[in-house]
C-alpha positions in Angstrom: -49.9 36.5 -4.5 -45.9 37.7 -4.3 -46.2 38.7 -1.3 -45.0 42.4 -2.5 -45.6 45.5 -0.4 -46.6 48.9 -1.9 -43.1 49.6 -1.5 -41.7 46.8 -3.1 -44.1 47.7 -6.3 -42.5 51.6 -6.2 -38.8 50.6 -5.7 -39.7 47.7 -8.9 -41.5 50.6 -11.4 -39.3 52.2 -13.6 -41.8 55.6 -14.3 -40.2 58.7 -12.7 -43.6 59.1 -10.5 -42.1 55.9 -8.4 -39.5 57.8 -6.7 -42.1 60.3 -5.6 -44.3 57.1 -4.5 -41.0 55.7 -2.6 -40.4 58.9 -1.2 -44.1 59.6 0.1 -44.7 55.8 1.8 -41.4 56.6 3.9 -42.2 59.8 4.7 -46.1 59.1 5.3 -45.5 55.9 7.3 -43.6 56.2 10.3 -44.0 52.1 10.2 -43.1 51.0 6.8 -41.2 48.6 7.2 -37.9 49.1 4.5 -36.5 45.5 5.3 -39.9 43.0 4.7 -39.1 40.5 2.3 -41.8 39.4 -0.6 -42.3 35.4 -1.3 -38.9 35.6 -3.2 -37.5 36.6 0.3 -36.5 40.1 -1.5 -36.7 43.6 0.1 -37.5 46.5 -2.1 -33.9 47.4 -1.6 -33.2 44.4 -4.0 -35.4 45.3 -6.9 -34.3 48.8 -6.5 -30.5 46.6 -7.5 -31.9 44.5 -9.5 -33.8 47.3 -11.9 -31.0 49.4 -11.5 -32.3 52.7 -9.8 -29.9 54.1 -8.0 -32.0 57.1 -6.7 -34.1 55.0 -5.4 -31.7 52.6 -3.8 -30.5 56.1 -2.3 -33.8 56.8 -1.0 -34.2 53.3 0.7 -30.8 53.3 2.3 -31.8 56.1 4.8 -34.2 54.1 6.5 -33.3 50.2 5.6 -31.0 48.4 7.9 -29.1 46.3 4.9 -29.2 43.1 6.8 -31.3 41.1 4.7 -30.7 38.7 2.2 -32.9 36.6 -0.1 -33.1 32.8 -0.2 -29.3 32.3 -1.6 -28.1 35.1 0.5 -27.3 37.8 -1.6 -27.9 41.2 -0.9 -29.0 44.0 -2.9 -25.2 44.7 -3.9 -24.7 41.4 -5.4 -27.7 42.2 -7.8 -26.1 45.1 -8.4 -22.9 43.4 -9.9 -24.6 40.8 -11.3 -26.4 43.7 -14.0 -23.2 45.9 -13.8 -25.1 48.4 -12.6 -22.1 50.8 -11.4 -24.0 53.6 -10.3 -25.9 51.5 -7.6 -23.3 49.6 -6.5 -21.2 53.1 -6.0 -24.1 53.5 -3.9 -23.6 50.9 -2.1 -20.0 51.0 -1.6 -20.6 54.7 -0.4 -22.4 53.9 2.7 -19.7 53.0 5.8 -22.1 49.9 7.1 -22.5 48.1 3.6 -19.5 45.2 2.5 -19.0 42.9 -0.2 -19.9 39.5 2.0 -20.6 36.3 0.8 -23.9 34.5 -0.6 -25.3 31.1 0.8 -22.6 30.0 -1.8 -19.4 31.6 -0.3 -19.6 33.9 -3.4 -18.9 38.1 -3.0 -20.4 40.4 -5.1 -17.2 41.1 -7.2 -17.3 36.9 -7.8 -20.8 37.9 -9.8 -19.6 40.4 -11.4 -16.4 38.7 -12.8 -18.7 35.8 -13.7 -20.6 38.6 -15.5 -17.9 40.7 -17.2 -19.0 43.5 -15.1 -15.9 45.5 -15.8 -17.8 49.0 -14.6 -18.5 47.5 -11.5 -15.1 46.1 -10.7 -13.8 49.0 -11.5 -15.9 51.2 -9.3 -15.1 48.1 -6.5 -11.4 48.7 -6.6 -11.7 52.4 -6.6 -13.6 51.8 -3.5 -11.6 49.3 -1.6 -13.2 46.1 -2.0 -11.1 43.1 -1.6 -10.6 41.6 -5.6 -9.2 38.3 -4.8 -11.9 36.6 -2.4 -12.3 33.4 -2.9 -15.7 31.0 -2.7 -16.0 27.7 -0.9 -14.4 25.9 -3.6 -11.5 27.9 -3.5 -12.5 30.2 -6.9 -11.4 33.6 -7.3 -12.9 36.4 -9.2 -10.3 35.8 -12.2 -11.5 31.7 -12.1 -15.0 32.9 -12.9 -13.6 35.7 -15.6 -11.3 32.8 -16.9 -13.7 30.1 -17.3 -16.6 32.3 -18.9 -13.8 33.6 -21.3 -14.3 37.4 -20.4 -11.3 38.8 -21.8 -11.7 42.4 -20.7 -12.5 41.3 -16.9 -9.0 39.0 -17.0 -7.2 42.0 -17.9 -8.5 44.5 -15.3 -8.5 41.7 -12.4 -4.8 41.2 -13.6 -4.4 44.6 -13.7 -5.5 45.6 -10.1 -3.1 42.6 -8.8 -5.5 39.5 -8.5 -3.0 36.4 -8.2 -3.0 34.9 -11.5 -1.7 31.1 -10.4 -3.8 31.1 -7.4 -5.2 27.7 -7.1 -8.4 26.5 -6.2 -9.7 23.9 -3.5 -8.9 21.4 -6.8 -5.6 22.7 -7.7 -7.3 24.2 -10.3 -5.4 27.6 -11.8 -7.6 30.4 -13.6 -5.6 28.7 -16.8 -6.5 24.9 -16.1 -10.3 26.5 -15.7 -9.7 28.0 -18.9 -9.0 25.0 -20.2 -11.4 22.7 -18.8 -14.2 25.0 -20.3 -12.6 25.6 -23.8 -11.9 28.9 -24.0 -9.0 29.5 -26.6 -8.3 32.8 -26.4 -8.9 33.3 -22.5 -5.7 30.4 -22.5 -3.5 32.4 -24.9 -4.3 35.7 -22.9 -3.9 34.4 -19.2 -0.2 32.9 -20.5 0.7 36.1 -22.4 -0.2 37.9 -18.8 2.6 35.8 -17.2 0.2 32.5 -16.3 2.3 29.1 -15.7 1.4 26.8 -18.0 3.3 24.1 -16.3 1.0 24.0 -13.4 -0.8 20.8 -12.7 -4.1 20.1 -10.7 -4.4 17.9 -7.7 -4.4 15.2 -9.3 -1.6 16.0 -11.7 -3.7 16.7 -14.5 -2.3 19.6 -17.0 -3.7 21.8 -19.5 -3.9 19.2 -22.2 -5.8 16.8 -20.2 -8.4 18.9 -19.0 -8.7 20.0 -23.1 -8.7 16.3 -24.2 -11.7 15.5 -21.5 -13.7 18.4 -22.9 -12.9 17.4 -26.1 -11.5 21.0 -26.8 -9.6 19.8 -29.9 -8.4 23.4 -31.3 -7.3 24.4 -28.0 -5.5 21.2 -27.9 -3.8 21.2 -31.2 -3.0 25.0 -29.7 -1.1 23.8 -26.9 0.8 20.8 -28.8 1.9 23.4 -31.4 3.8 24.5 -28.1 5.5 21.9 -27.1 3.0 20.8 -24.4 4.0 17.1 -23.8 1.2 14.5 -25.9 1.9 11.8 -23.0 2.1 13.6 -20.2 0.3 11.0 -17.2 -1.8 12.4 -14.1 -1.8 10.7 -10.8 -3.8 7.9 -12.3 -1.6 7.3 -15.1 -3.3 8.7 -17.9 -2.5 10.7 -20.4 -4.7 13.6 -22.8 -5.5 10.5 -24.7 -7.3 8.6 -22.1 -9.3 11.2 -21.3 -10.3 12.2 -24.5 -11.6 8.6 -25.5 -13.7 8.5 -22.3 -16.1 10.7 -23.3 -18.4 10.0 -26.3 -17.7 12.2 -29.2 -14.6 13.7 -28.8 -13.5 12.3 -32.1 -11.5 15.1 -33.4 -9.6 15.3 -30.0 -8.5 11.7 -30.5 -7.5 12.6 -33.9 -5.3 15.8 -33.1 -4.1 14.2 -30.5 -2.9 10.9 -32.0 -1.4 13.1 -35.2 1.0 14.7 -32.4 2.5 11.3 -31.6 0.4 10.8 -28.7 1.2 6.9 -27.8 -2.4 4.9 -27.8 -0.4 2.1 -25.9 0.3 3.9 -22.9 -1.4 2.1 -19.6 -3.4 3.4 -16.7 -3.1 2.6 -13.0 -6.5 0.4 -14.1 -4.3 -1.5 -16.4 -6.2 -0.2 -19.0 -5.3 1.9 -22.6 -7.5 4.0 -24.2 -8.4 2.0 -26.7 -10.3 0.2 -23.1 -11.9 3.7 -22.7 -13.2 4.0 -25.9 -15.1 0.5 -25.6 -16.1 1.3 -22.4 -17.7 4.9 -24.0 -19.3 2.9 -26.7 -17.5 5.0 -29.4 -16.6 2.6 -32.5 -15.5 5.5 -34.6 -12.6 6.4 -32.3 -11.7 2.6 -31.3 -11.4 2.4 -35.4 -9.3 5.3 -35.5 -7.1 3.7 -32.5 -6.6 0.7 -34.5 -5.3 2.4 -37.0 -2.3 4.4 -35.3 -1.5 0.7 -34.6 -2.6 0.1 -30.6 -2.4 -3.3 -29.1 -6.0 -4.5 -30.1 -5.1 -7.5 -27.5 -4.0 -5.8 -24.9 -5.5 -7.1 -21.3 -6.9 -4.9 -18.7 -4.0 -5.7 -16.1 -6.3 -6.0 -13.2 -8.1 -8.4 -11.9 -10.6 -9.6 -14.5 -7.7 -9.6 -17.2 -10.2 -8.9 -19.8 -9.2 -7.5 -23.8 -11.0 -4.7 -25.6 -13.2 -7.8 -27.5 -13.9 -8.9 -24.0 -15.2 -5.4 -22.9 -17.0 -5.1 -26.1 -19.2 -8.4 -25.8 -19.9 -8.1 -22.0 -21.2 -4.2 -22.4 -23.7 -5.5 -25.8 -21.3 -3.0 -28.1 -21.5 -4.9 -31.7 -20.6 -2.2 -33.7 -17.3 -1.9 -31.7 -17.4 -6.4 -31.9 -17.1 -5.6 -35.6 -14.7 -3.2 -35.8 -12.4 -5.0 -33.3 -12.5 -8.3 -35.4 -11.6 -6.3 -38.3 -8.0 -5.8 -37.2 -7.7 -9.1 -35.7 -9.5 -8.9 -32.3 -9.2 -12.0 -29.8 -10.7 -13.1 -26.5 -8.1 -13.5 -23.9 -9.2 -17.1 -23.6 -8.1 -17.5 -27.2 -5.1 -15.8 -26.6 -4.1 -17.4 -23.5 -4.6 -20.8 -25.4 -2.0 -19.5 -28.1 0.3 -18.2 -25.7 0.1 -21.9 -23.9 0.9 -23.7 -27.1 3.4 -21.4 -28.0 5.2 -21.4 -24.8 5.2 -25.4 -24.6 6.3 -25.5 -28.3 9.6 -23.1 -27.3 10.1 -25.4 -24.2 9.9 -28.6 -26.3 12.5 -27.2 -29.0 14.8 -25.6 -26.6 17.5 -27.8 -28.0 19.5 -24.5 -29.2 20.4 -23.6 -25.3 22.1 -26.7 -25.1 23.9 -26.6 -28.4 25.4 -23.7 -27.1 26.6 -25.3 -23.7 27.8 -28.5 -25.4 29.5 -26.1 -28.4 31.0 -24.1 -25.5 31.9 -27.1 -22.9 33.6 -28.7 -26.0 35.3 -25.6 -26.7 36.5 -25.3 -23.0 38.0 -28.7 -23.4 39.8 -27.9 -26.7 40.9 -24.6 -25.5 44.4 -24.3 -23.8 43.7 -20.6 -22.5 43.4 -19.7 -19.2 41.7 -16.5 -19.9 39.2 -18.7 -21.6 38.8 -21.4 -19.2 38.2 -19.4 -16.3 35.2 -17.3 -17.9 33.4 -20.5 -18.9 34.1 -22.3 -15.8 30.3 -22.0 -15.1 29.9 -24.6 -17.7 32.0 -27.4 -15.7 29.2 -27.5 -13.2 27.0 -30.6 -13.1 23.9 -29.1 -11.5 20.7 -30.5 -12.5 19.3 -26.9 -14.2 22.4 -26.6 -15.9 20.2 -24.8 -18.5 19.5 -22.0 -16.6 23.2 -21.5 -15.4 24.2 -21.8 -18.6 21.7 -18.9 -19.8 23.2 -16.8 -16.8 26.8 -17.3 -17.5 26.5 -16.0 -20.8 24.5 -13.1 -19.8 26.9 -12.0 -17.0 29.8 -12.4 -19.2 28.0 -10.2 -22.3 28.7 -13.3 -24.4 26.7 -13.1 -27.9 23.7 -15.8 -28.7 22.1 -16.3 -32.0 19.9 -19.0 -32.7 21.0 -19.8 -36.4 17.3 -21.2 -37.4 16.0 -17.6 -35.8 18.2 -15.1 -35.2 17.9 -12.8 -32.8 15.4 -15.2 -31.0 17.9 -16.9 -28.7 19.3 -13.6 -27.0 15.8 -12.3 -26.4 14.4 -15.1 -24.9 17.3 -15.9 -22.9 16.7 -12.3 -21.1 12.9 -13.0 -20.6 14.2 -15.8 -18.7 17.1 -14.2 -16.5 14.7 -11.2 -16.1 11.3 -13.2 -15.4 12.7 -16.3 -13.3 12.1 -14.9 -9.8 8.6 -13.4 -10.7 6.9 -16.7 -12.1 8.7 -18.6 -9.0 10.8 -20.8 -11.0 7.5 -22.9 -12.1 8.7 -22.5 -15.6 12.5 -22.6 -15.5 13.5 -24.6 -12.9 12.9 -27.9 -15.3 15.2 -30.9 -15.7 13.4 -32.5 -17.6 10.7 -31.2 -20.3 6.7 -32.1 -19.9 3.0 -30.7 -20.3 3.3 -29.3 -17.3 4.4 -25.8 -19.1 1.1 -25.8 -20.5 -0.6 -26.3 -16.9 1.0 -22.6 -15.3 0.1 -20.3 -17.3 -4.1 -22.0 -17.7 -3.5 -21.9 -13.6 -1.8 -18.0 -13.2 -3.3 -15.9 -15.0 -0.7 -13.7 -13.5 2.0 -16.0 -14.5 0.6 -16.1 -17.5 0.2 -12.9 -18.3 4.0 -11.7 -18.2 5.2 -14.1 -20.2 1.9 -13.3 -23.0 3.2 -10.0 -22.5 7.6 -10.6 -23.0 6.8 -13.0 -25.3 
């Protein structure tokens, strides 16, 4: 039913009467055929590897052509590796015609046996000549696989024999940043200590912190912040350790470390979004609680298109726990916000009668004064312009001149630089006003855009 020849039964027996049986069926049949594969398209050449007999692998060799490979294309040498069977694969490596080539996968036989922690067998591969720092078609070399499984011992002799220890990877990936991704602690603090950069990024610009945070590797993380590595360090998509960690469900702890290293939860993606969104979007109440309390904008809008808040997110995806947590620390909609925002805005427009206290105050004392020094740097205010207002507000600001609202301090400079700073963006619909009306109320219901800056400065 396995399609096995008597041979194939010899090479796979491990009594010493089945090199005798291997030796007779070559010598008796002038036919056998050494290179006929079973139903797991393997010759008897590859159990020989696989079980580790290296006499009779020996044995096999003198009359098998080596050409054929099983249904992932390895060969009998990648077995080999694969067990760290040195003995066989020195073999192997003996024979002129036999070479480390690549599986179905682009992977050599020394990639197997880094994956492995075959050390015996990549030591007997350099001693030989076999080329260490082949690559797969992703790019991965034999120290990525030793990196990523965490094999210590293999790192060090790959290293050793002068495998490139920052080569990258089709993803810009360094043995480190695999190292990382896959949590391994000590294979990170090794790979550095050989001379790794730990500055290198991925193709995406992600660092050695964010691919920790997505794994939710919190002990490496709080390792590489106890270094120095940056807590808000953004990729090419804007995020930072912080996003990534609330993206995936259960990477509580990461949040935690992460946020007690000053990690900003207000930090926004190229999606407009913080990851306090994330969190929602992961269904994760615990860690949305825990980003309310280091403080992050629970109103925040998702600065796209649907302009939606973390409440929004939280109702449209059916999360109530999240609903409930949200509301605790004073959730909103954005339509209730935008609403507030709208009366707020209208109620500043309507009691803007501080901006022109300060031009009549000044204008009167430009007619009082008798200085020339003073006259000319107020000479804005002689103008009879219809938004006199606005040129007001812009005279004072180019000539550094200090504002204070008595009734608020502190609220008439800052608004006056929302104004200066926003006039061109929201296209004058809310500045450019002679005379005062509902129609303040109307822009920013209208433009969400609009609306949204000013939610935002205000």
């Amino acid at each position: 039913d396995q399609g096995k020849t008597p041979l194939h039964w010899a090479a796979t027996n491990p009594t010493s009467r089945a090199l005798d049986c291997v030796e007779i069926l070559l010598v008796s049949k002038e036919t056998c055929n050494t290179d006929i594969l079973d139903n797991a398209f393997c010759t008897p050449l590859h159990w020989a590897a696989k079980k580790g007999f290296a006499d009779k692998a020996d044995i096999l060799l003198k009359k098998s052509l080596y050409t054929s490979a099983d249904d992932s294309g390895a060969t009998p040498l990648h077995y080999a590796a694969f067990h760290n069977y040195a003995k066989v694969v020195e073999t192997f490596l003996s024979r002129s015609f036999i070479y480390d080539i690549a599986d179905a996968s682009g992977r050599n036989a020394i990639l197997w046996a880094a994956a492995r922690n075959a050390d015996d067998v990549i030591e007997v591969m350099a001693k030989n000549g076999v080329l260490l720092d082949c690559s797969d078609k992703d790019g991965l070399t034999a120290l990525h696989y030793a990196s990523l499984k965490g094999h210590l011992s293999t790192i060090k002799i790959l290293v050793k024999h002068g495998v490139p220890i920052n080569k990258k990877d089709k993803c810009g990936m360094t043995p480190l940043l695999r190292a990382c991704e896959f949590g391994r602690a000590k294979a990170s603090q090794l790979l550095i200590q050989l001379g790794a950069d730990a500055t290198i990024t991925d193709v995406n610009d992600c660092s050695m912190l964010h691919w920790c945070a997505l794994g939710g590797h919190a002990y490496l993380c709080q390792m590489l912040l106890h270094k120095e590595m940056p807590a808000n360090i953004q990729d090419a998509f804007g995020r930072t350790p912080l996003h990534y960690a609330c993206m995936r469900s259960g990477h509580l702890n990461c949040v935690s470390v992460l946020l007690e290293s000053n990690a900003d939860p207000n930090i926004v993606d190229n999606k407009g979004k913080l990851p306090l969104h994330w969190a929602v979007l992961a269904n994760h109440w615990e860690i949305v609680k825990l980003l309310c309390d280091y403080e992050t904008d629970v109103n925040a809008m998702i600065k796209k298109n649907d302009w939606m808040t973390a409440l929004d997110l939280a109702v449209t995806k059916n999360h109530y726990k999240i609903v409930e947590v949200l509301k605790m620390y004073g959730a909103l909609h954005a339509e209730e916000i935008k609403n507030i925002a709208a009366q707020t805005i209208q109620q500043w427009f309507r009691n803007h009668h501080f901006i022109k206290q300060i031009y009549q105050n000044l204008h009167t004392k430009l007619i009082g004064s008798e200085s020339k020094e003073i006259s000319e740097k107020y000479s804005f205010l002689k103008s009879e312009n219809e938004n006199k207002d606005i040129r007001c507000l812009k005279g004072l600001h180019e000539n550094n001149s200090e504002i204070q609202d008595v009734r608020n301090p502190g609220f008439a400079s800052s608004i006056i630089e929302i104004i200066l700073a926003k006039e061109c963006l929201l296209k004058n619909q809310l500045l450019s006003f002679s005379k005062l009306g509902d129609s303040v109320l109307k822009v920013p219901r209208s433009n969400k855009r609009c609306y949204a800056l000013v939610v935002t400065m205000l």
